[in-house]
C-alpha positions in Angstrom: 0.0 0.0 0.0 1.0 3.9 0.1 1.7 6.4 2.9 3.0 9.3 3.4 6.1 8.6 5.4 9.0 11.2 7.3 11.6 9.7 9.1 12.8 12.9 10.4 11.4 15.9 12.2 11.0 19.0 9.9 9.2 21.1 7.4 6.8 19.2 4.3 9.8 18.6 2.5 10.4 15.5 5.2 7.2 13.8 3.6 7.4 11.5 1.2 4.8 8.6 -0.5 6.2 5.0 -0.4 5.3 2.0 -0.6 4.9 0.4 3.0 3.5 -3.3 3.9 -0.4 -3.7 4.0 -1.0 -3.2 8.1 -2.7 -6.2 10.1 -5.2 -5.5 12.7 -4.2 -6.7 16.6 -7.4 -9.1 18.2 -8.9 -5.4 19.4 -8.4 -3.4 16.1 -10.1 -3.0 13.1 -8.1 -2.7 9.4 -9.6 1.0 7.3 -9.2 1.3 3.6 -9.2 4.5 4.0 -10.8 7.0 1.5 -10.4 10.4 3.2 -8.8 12.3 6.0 -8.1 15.9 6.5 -5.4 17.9 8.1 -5.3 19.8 11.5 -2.4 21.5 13.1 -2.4 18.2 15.0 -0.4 16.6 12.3 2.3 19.2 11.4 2.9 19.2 15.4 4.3 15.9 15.0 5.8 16.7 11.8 7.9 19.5 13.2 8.1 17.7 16.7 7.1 20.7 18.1 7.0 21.0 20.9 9.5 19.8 21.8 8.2 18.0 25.2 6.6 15.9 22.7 9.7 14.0 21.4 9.6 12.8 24.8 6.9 10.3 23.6 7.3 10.4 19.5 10.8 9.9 19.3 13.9 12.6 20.3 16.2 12.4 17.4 13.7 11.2 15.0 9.8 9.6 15.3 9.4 6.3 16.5 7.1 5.9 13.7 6.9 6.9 10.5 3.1 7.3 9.8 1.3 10.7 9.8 -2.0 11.7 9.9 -5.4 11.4 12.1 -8.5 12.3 11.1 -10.2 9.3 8.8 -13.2 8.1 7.2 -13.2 5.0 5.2 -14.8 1.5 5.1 -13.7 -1.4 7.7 -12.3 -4.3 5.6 -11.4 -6.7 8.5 -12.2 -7.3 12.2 -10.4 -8.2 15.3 -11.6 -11.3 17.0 -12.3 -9.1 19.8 -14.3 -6.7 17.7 -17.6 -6.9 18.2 -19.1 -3.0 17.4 -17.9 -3.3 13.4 -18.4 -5.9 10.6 -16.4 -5.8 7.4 -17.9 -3.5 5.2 -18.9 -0.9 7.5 -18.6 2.8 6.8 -16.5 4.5 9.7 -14.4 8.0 10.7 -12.7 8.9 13.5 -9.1 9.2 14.3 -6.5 6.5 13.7 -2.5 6.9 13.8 -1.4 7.2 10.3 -4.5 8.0 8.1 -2.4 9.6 5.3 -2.2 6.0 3.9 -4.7 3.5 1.6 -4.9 1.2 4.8 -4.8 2.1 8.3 -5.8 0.5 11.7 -7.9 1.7 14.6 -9.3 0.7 17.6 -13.2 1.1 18.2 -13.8 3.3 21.1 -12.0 6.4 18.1 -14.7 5.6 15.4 -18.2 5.9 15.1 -20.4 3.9 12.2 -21.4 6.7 9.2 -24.9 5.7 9.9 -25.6 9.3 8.6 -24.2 8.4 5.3 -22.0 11.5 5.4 -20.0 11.2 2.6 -16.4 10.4 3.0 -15.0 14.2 2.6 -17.6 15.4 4.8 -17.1 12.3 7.7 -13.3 12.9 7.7 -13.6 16.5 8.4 -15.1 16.3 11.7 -12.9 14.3 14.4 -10.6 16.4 15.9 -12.2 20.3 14.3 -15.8 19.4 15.3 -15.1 17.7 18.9 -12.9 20.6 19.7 -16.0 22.9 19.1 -18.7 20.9 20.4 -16.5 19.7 23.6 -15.3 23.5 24.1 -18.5 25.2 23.6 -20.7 22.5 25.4 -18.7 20.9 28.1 -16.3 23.7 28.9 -17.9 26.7 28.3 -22.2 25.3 28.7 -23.1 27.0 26.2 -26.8 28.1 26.9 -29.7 29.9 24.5 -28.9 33.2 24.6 -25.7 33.4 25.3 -23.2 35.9 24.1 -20.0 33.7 22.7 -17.1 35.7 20.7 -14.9 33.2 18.3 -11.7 34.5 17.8 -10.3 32.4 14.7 -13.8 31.6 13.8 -13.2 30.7 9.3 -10.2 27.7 10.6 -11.2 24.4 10.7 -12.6 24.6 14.7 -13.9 27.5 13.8 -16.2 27.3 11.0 -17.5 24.1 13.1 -17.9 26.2 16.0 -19.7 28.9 14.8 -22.4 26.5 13.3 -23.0 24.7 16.4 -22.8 27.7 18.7 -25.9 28.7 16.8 -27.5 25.5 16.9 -27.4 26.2 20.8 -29.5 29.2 20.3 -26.0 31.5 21.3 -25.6 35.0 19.6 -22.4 34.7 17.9 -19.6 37.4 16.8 -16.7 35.9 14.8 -13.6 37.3 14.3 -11.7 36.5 11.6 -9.3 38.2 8.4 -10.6 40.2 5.7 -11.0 37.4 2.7 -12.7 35.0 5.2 -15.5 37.6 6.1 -17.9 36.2 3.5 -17.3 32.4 4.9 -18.7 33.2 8.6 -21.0 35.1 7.3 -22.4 32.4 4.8 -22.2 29.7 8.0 -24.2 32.1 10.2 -22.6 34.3 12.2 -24.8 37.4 13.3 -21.9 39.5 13.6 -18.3 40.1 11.6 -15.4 41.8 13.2 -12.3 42.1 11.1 -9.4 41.5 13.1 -7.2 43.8 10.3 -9.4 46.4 11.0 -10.5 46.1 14.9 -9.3 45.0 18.0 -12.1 42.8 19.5 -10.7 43.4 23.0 -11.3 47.6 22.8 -14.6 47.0 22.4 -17.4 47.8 23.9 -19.7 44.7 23.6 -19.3 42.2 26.3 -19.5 38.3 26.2 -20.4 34.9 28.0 -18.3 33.1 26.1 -15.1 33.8 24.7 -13.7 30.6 22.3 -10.0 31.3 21.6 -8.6 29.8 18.8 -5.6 32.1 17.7 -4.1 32.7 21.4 -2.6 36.5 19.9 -4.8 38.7 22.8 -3.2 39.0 26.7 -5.7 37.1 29.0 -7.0 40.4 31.3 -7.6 42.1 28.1 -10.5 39.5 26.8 -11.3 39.5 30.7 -12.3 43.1 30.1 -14.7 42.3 27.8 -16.2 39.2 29.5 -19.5 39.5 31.5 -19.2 39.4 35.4 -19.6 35.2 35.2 -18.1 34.5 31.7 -16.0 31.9 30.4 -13.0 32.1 28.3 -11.7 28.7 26.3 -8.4 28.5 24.8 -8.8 25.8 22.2 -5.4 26.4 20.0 -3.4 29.3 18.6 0.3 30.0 18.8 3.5 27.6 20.5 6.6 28.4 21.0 9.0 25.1 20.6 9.4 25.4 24.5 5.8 25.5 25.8 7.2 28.8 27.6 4.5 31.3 26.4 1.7 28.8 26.5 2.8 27.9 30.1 2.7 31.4 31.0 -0.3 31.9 29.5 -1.7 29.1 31.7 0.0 30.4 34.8 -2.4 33.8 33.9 -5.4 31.9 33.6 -5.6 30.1 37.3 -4.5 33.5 38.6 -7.4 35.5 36.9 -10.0 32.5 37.5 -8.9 32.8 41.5 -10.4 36.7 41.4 -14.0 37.4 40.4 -16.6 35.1 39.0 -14.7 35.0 35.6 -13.2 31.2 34.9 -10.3 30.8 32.4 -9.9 27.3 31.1 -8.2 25.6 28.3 -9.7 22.6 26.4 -7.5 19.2 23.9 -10.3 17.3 22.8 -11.1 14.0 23.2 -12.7 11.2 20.9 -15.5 9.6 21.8 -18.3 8.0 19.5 -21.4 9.6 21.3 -19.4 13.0 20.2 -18.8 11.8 16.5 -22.2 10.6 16.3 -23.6 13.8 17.8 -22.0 16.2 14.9 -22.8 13.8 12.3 -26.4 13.9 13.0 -26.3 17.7 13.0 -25.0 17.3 9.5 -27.8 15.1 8.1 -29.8 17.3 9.5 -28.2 20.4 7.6 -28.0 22.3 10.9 -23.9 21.8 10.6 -21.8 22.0 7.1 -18.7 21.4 7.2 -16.7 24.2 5.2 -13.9 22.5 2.7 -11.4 24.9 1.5 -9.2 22.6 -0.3 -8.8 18.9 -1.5 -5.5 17.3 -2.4 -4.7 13.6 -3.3 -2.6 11.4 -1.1 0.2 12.2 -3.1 -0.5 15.8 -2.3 0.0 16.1 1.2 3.2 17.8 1.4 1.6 20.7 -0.2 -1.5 20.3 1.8 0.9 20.7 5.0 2.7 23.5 3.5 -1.1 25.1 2.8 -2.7 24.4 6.7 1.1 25.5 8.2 1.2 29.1 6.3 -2.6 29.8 7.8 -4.4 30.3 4.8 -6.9 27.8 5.3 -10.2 28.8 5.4 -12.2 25.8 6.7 -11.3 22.0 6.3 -8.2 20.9 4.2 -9.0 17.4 2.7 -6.9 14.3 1.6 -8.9 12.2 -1.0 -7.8 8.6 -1.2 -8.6 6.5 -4.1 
């Protein structure tokens, strides 16, 4: 089968396609062809091995494995004997270790079954983008009708997902994002458009119940001045520096605001669970959620689709179709 492959830490250039041995699935795994997956600045973390704490368990001088790539949607070709949620033929997505590849094995508690009949661009775009929405928005931040929430970053891949389902909880939603992505959260929903180019959401003089934080580029007690007196901010990406120092500080800031006030910082990495998949797949037979694709690019493509999703030009979902 192919996959894209780097055997070293570093920019796209490390990627390659080649020919690799057709995985097996353990007695608690099931075997993917895969036919789509999408990238999130999950993967060119571990491409870059940044940071750099996370060498610590991918490999120091070079990754332990070769494979790249998370987000999936394809159909199950063969079973564990242990397996008893999925049968061979089954259409699944989720996330599995190495989904830029024709083949690729998961375990079941990552998947869910495309019941929906999403189709496989669609399926493979919501994993890790759509669970870091619904889990921020929902569990972190509980989201109510009626709420106030402020997306900072809202045309990325979380973002055009969390916009959408921020509605879909009845919330009153202002997204921020650049100028030539305007018409994108606009077109999702969004009842109002701030232009970061232009203005400085924090100098405002609205005020919020939710702030979702996806870019990171504001100081803490200045989006605290525009929260109400019980809001919730939730940092859900943005920025790293390779040594974790300004995030760590950052976190540092947000235990010692939450300590004063009713205001609560908090941070969110999301996790994978089938309910969840299952959840945002119903909200897109439904048409309640779309999922926004800004580009598609063969297997063979992925370097470039790296390069693309690493510069920040992405407006949406960046997908990998796999004949």
């Amino acid at each position: 089968m192919k996959a894209i492959v780097y055997r070293r830490y570093g920019s796209p250039e490390v990627l390659s396609l080649e020919e690799m041995e057709k995985p097996q699935p353990s007695e608690d795994e099931v075997l993917i062809k895969v036919r789509a997956a999408s990238v999130n600045p999950y993967d060119w973390h571990f491409m870059r091995g940044e940071p750099y704490f996370l060498r610590m368990l991918t490999g120091v001088a070079r990754p332990k494995s070769p494979r790249l790539g998370a987000d999936v949607a394809g159909d199950v070709e063969t079973v564990g004997k242990n397996v008893a949620q999925f049968k061979p033929g089954d259409a699944v997505f989720g996330t599995c270790h190495g989904s830029f590849a024709e083949y690729v094995c998961g375990i079941p508690s990552r998947l869910a079954s495309n019941h929906q009949n999403l189709n496989f661009e669609e399926a493979a775009c919501i994993p890790i983008a759509a669970l870091t929405a619904l889990q921020a928005l929902r569990d972190k931040a509980r989201l109510r009708p009626g709420h106030k929430v402020l997306i900072n970053g809202a045309a990325g891949g979380v973002g055009t997902f969390a916009v959408q389902i921020a509605k879909n909880f009845g919330a009153e939603v202002t997204a921020v994002c650049s100028t030539r992505k305007l018409q994108i959260v606009r077109s999702i929903g969004a009842d109002q458009v701030i232009d970061y180019a232009r203005d400085d959401f924090t100098k405002g003089s609205q005020r919020f119940d939710v702030i979702l934080d996806l870019v990171g580029n504001h100081p803490l007690s200045s989006c605290g001045r525009i929260m109400n007196a019980h809001g919730i901010y939730v940092g859900a990406g943005g920025t790293t520096d390779p040594w974790m120092i300004e995030p760590l500080a950052q976190m540092l800031t947000a235990v010692g605001l939450s300590l004063y006030g009713g205001r609560k910082f908090t941070s969110l990495l999301a996790r994978i669970h089938p309910s969840d998949l299952s959840f945002v797949a119903e909200l897109m037979q439904t048409g309640k959620v779309t999922p926004v694709i800004d580009r598609r690019y063969t297997l063979q493509e992925v370097p470039d689709a790296m390069r693309y999703v690493e510069e920040g030009h992405a407006g949406g979902k960046v997908v990998i179709g796999v004949a």
